[in-house]
C-alpha positions as CSV (number, residue, x, y, z in Angstrom):
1,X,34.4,-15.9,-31.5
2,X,36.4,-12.9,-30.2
3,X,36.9,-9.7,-31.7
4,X,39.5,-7.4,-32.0
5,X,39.7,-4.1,-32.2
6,X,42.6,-1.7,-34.0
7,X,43.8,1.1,-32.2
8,X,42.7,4.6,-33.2
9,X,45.8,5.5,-35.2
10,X,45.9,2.1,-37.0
11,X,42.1,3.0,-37.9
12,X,43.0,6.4,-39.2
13,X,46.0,5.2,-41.4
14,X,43.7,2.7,-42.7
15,X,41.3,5.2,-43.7
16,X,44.2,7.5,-45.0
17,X,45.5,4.5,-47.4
18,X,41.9,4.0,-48.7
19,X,40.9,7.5,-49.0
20,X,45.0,7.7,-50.9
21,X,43.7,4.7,-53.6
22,X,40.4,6.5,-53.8
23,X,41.9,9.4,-55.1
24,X,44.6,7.9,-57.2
25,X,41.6,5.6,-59.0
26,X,39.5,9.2,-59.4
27,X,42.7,10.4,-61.2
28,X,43.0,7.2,-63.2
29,X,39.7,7.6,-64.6
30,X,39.8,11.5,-65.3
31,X,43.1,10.6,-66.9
32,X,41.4,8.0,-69.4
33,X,37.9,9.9,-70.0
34,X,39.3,13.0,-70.5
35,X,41.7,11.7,-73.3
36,X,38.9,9.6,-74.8
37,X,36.2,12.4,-74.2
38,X,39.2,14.5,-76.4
39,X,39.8,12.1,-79.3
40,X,36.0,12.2,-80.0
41,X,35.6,15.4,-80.2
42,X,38.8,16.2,-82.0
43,X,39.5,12.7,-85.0
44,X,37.7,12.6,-87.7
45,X,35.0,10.0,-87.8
46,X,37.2,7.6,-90.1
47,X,39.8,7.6,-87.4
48,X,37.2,6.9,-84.4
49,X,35.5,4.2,-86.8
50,X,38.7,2.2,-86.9
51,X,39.8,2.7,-83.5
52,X,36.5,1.7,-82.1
53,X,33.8,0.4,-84.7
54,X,30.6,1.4,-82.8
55,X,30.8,4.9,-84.0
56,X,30.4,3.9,-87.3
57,X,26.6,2.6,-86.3
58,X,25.8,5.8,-85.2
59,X,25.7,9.6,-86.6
60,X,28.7,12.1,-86.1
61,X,26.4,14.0,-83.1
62,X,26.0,11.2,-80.8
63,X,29.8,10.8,-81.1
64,X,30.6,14.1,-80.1
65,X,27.7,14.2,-77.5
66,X,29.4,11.4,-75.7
67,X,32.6,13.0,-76.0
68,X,31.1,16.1,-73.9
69,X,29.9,13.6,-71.5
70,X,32.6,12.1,-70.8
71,X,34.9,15.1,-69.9
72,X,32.2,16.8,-68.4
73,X,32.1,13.9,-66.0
74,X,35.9,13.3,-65.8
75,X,36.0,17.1,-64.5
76,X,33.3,16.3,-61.6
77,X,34.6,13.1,-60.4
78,X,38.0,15.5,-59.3
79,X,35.4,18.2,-58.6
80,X,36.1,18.1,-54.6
81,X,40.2,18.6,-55.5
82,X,38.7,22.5,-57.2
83,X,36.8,23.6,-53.5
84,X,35.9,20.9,-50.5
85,X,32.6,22.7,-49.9
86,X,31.3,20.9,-53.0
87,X,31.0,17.7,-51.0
88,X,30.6,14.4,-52.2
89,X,27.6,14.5,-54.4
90,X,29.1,15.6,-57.9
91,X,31.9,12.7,-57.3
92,X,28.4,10.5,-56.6
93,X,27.1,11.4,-60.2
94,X,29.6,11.2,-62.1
95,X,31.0,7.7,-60.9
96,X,27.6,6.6,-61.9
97,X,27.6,8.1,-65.1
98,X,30.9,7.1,-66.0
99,X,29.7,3.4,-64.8
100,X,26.7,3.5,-66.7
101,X,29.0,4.3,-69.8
102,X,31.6,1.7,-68.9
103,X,29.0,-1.3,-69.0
104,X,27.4,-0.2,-71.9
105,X,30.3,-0.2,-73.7
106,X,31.1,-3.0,-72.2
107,X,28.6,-5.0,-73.7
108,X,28.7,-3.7,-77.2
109,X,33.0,-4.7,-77.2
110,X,31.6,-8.3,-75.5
111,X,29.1,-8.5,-78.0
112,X,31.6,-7.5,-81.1
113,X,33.7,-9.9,-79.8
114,X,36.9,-7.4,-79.1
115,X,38.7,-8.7,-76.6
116,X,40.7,-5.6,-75.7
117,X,38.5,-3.1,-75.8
118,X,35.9,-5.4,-73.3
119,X,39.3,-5.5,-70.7
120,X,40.3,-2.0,-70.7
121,X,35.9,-2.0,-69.8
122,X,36.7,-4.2,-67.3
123,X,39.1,-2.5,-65.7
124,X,37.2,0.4,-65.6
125,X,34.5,-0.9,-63.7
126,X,37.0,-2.3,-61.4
127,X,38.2,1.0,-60.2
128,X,35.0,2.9,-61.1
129,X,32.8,1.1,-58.8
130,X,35.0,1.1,-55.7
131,X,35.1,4.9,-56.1
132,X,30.9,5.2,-56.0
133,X,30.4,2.4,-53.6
134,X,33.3,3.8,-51.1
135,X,32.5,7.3,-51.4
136,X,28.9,6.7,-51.0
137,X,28.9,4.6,-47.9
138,X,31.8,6.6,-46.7
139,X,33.0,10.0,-45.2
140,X,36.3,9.5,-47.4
């Protein structure tokens, strides 16, 4: 068994592309929560009861409260792009609250049955996790 190694600058380019996807998946998912962390705080509960059914299960507050999570964490998972002397920890917790969220709701759309709503889960979780496993194990 042999082993190559790359040289330094093909390294560093492939940390630059990854650190590059990193970011543009952080944007994705600021993009989506923040819209979705909007439309709960701003439709009325018959709108957000057709367009998603679990809100109807549970009172106006807890709608709203999860709205408020869910920007608050879109904000902190760009929270390095406002000042670098944050560091990594905020982009930490809030890809882990956003993944928390994602599998939950997950598995009340898989439960339900709703196909669409479980894939736009699942591709959540597919660029959520790379973001808090990459960033934790890395100095991206």
């Amino acid at each position: 068994m042999t082993t190559t190694t790359l040289p330094q600058h093909h390294a560093r380019a492939r940390a630059d592309y990854l650190n590059i996807t990193l970011w543009t998946f952080q944007g994705w998912i600021s993009m989506f929560f923040i819209a979705a962390g909007y439309a709960k705080l701003t439709e009325s509960m018959e709108n957000l009861i057709v367009l998603m059914q679990w809100p109807a299960l549970t009172g106006e507050a807890v709608v709203r409260g999860v709205g408020v999570v869910e920007i608050a964490l879109a904000v902190l998972i760009l929270a390095p792009v406002i000042s670098w002397k944050i560091g990594r920890l905020p982009v930490l917790i809030a890809a882990a609250g956003l993944l928390v969220l994602e599998i939950a709701a997950l598995g009340f759309h898989a439960v339900s049955l709703n196909l669409g709503l479980s894939l736009t889960n699942v591709f959540l979780i597919a660029i959520t996790a790379p973001v808090l496993w990459l960033r934790r194990n890395r100095q991206l």
